[in-house]
N, C-alpha and C positions, 0 to 999 in steps of 0.2 A: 533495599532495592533501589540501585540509582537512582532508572529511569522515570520511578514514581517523587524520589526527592526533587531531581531537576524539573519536573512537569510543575509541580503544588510551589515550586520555588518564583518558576517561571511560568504560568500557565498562557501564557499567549504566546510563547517563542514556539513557533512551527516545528522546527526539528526536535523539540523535548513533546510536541505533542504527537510526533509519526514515532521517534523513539517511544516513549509511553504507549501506545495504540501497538504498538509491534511486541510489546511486553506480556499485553493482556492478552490480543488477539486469539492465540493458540487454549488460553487459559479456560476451559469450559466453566467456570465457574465466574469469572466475569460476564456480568449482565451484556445481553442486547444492547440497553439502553445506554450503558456507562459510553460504548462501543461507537453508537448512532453519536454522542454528545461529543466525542472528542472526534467526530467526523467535522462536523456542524463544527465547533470552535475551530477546526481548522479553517475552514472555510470564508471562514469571517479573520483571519489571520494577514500579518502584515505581508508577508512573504510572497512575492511576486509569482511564486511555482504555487501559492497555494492552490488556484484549482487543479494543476497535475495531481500535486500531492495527495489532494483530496479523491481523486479518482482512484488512486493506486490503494488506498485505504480501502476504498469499497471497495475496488477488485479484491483486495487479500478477505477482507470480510466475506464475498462471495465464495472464495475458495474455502476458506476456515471455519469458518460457523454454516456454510449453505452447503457446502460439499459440491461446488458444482466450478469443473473446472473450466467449462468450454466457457461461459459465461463470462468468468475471471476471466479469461484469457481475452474475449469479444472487449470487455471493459479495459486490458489494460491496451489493449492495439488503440480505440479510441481514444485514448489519453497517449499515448507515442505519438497520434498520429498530428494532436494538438500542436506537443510541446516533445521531442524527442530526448527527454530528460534522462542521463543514464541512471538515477536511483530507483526510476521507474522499470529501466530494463530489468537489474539489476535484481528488483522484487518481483517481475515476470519469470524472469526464470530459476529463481529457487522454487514457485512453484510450479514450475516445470519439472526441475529438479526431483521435486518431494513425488509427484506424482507419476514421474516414468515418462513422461511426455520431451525426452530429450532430442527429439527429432522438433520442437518448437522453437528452441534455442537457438537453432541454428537461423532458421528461418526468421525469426522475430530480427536477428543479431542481421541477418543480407537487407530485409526488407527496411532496417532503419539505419543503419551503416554501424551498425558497433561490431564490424568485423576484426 
């Protein structure tokens, strides 16, 4: 698994820690915890987007493991609404995507200019 060689390789470069974290995320068999910790290392990370990135994290964790889209969705608009990062859009609307809600997309996409 790459994303776990590049993380344990590099464990503080941001993007091997939201790759890794996107790896596990879906995986029901990866802990909570593991989940919560590579939020938290991000967070504490050099990377100037780290708190977007860190928010986009918990939104997908809200969606993935909480099942709860409205919420993910309320977490990823205040993280847009910060820093209007398109990786951020980007992971709003795949779960958009995944869960039908593609009347979101649109809107998320007017309301931050990634028309």
């Amino acid at each position: 698994q790459w994303a776990k060689k590049a993380y344990e390789t590099y464990p503080t470069n941001p993007f091997y820690i939201v790759t890794y974290f996107k790896s596990l995320v879906r995986d029901k068999t990866t802990s909570d915890e593991q989940l919560i910790f590579l939020i938290d290392q991000l967070k504490s990370a050099w990377d100037v987007n780290r708190a977007t990135l860190s928010q986009m994290l918990e939104a997908e964790y809200e969606y993935f493991r909480n099942m709860n889209f409205h919420e993910a969705l309320i977490m990823y608009r205040n993280a847009l609404k910060k820093n209007p990062y398109y990786p951020i859009f980007i992971s709003a609307s795949e779960i958009c995507e995944i869960s039908g809600h593609h009347d979101e997309i649109a809107k998320l996409a007017k309301e931050f200019g990634f028309n």
